[in-house]
N, C-alpha and C positions, 0 to 999 in steps of 0.2 A: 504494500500500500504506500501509495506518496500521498505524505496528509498535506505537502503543500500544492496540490497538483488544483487549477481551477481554483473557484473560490472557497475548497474548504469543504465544501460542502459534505463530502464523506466522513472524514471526521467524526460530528456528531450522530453516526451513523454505525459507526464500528461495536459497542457493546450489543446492536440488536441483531448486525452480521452473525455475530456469532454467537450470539444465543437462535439466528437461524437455523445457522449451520448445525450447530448442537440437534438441535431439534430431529433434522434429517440423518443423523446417526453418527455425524462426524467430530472429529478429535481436531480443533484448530488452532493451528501456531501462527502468528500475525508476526511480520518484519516489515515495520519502516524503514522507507529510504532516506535517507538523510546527505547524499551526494551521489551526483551520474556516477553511475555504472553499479548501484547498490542494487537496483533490480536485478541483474546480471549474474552477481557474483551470489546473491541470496537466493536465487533458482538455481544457478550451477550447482551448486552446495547441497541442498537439501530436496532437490527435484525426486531422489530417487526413492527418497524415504515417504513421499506423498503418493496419494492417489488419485489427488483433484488439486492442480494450482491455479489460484484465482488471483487477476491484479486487475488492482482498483488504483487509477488514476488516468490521462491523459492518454494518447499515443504513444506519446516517448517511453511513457513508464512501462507499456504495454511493448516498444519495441524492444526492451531492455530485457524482459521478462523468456518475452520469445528466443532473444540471443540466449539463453541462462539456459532455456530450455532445452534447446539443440546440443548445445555444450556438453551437459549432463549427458546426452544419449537416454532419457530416461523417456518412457511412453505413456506416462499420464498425459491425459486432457487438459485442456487451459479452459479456466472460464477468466472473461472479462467485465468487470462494471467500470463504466465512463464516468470519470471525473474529472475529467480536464475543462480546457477553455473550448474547444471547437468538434473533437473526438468525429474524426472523418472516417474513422475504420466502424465505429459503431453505426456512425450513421447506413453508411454502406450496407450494415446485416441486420438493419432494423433490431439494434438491441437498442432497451429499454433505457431512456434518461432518468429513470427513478432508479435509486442508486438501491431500495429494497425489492421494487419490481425486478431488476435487473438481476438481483440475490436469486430469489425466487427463483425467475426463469431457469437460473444453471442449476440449481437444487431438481428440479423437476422436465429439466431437459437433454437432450443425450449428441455426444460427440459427433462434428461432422469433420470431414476432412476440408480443408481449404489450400491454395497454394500460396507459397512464400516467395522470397525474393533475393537474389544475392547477388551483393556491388563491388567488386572485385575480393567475394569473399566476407563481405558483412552484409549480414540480415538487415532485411527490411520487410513489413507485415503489408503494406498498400501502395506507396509511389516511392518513386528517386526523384528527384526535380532540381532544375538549376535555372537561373534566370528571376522576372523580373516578380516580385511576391513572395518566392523561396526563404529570399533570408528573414523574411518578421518571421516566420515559424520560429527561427532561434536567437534573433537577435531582439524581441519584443521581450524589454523586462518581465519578468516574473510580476513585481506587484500591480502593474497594468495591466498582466492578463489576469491578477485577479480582479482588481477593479473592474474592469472592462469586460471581460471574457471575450465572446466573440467578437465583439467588436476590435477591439482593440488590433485582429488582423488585419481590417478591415481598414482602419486608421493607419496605421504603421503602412498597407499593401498602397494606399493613396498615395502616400508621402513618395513610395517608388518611382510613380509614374516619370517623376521630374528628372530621374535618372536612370533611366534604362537607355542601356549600351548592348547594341548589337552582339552577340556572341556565335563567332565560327563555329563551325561544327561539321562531323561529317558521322552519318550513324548507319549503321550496316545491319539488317536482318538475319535471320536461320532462314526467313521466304524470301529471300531475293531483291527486298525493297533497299535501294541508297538512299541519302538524302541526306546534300549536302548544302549548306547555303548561312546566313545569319540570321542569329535566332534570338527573341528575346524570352522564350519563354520555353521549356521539354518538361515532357513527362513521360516515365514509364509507370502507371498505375495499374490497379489492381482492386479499382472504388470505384463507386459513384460520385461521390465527395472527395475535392481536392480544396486543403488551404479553407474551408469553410468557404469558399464561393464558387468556386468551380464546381459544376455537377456536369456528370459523363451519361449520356443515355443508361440505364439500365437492362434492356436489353443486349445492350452493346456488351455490356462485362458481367462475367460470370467467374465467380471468386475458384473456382474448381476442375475450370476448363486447359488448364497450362500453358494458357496466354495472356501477355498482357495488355495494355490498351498505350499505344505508343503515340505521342502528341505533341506538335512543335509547330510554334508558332513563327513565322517569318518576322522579318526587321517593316514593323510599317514606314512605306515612303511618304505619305503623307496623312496630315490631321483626320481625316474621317476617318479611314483604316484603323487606327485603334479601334474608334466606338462601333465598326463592323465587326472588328473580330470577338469584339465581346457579347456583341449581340449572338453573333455565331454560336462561341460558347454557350451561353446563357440558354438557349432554344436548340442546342444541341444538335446543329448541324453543321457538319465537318468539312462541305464541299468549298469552302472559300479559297482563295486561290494562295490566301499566307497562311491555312495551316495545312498541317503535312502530318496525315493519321493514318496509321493501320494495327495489327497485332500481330505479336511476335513470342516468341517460348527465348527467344536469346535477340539481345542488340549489343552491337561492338561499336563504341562510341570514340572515336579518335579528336580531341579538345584541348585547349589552351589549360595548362596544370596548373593555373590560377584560379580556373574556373570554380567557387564553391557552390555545393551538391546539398539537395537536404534528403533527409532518409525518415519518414513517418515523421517530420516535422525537424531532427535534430543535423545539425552541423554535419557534414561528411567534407574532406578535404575534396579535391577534384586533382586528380592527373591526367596524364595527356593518354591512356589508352584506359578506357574503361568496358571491363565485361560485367553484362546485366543478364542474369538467368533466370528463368521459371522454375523456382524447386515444386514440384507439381506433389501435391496432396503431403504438405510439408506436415501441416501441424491440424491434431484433432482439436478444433473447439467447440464447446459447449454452447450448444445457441438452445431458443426458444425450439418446441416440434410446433407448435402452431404455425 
């Protein structure tokens, strides 16, 4: 659990967790995180002694968990409750923003496979992203995004607009797509929800299919072309002529090693060759059967 994840809000929620949990027959050890990578290292560690691990807090906390996971080699389920400020992986599988409805569901729901992601070897649960919006995922204070929650990406992703720089790029598929050109904006997701304002058709992405929803947007030449592409975006149609989408199970990305990445919201450095995989039917989670 990250009790500073979001506004807090789980916190006064933890004694009734676990007199949940209790209730449905279970033995629960609760570890806060108290610095990156505490998710990580508290899954690695104790994954294999559990039968059900549950993280409660944002993305990040959730992408930390999943790394811990893997590590371990160990084959319990994951359940998640959302406590963050934006939680775009939740949104995506329609889990529950009531942080006890949320409880529930995994008490009373059973394991699906979904697939994961890996950035030259680190995990990621929904997108990699670089460009213009990317960095408020990790560079928006913490007590702004508790103040604020979602918005606050919102405000910080504004502030961007005044500075986006073209970025080179040259990205290669496992089906045969190139696509090289300057870009202010990529995604390799794995959502419906990107960043809290980006939505991807649902049809389009299927968490379990061993592909991902690849998306790049070209350098606009001129003032309407942004408020096109965002319209684009916004109403979910992809034929415009600055963005550049399809799916892919692997993309080999050749970029300036300046370039920074974010990975389910956190910091990733960027180098100049990056390989992105579909680890296909990576990790059992616990969703709602409804």
């Amino acid at each position: 659990m990250n009790p500073c994840a979001g506004v807090k809000k789980a916190n006064r929620h933890l004694p009734d967790l676990l007199r949940l949990f209790s209730d449905y027959g279970y033995v629960t050890t609760a570890y806060m995180t108290g610095k990156r990578g505490d998710g990580t290292e508290f899954t690695r560690a104790h994954a294999n002694e559990a039968d059900l691990i549950i993280s409660v807090g944002g993305d990040g906390t959730l992408n930390e968990v999943i790394e811990g996971l893997l590590k371990s080699g160990a084959s319990c389920p994951l359940g998640y409750i959302p406590a963050g400020s934006t939680n775009d992986f939740a949104t995506s599988l329609k889990i529950s923003s009531s942080i006890m409805q949320a409880a529930r569901d995994i008490m009373e729901g059973s394991p699906r496979t979904i697939d994961l992601g890996s950035f030259n070897g680190r995990c990621f649960s929904y997108v990699a992203s670089f460009g213009a919006f990317t960095e408020t995922a990790y560079s928006t204070p913490q007590e702004i995004k508790n103040m604020l929650g979602h918005m606050a990406y919102i405000f910080e992703g504004v502030k961007d607009l005044a500075n986006i720089r073209p970025i080179h790029l040259r990205l290669e598929t496992d089906r045969g797509d190139v696509f090289e050109d300057d870009y202010i904006f990529g995604a390799i997701s794995n959502s419906t929800s990107i960043a809290g304002f980006l939505t991807m058709d649902p049809a389009r992405v299927i968490i379990d299919d061993g592909l991902f929803e690849v998306t790049l947007i070209k350098m606009p030449t001129a003032p309407m072309d942004l408020s096109r592409i965002l319209y684009s975006l916004q109403t979910q149609q992809y034929d415009d002529k600055l963005i550049h989408s399809c799916t892919a199970a692997r993309a080999v990305i050749h970029s300036p090693a300046a370039v920074p990445w974010t990975l389910d919201g956190e910091y990733a450095p960027g180098e100049t060759d990056i390989i992105i995989e579909n680890m296909h039917n990576a990790l059992r989670l616990v969703v709602n059967d409804v």
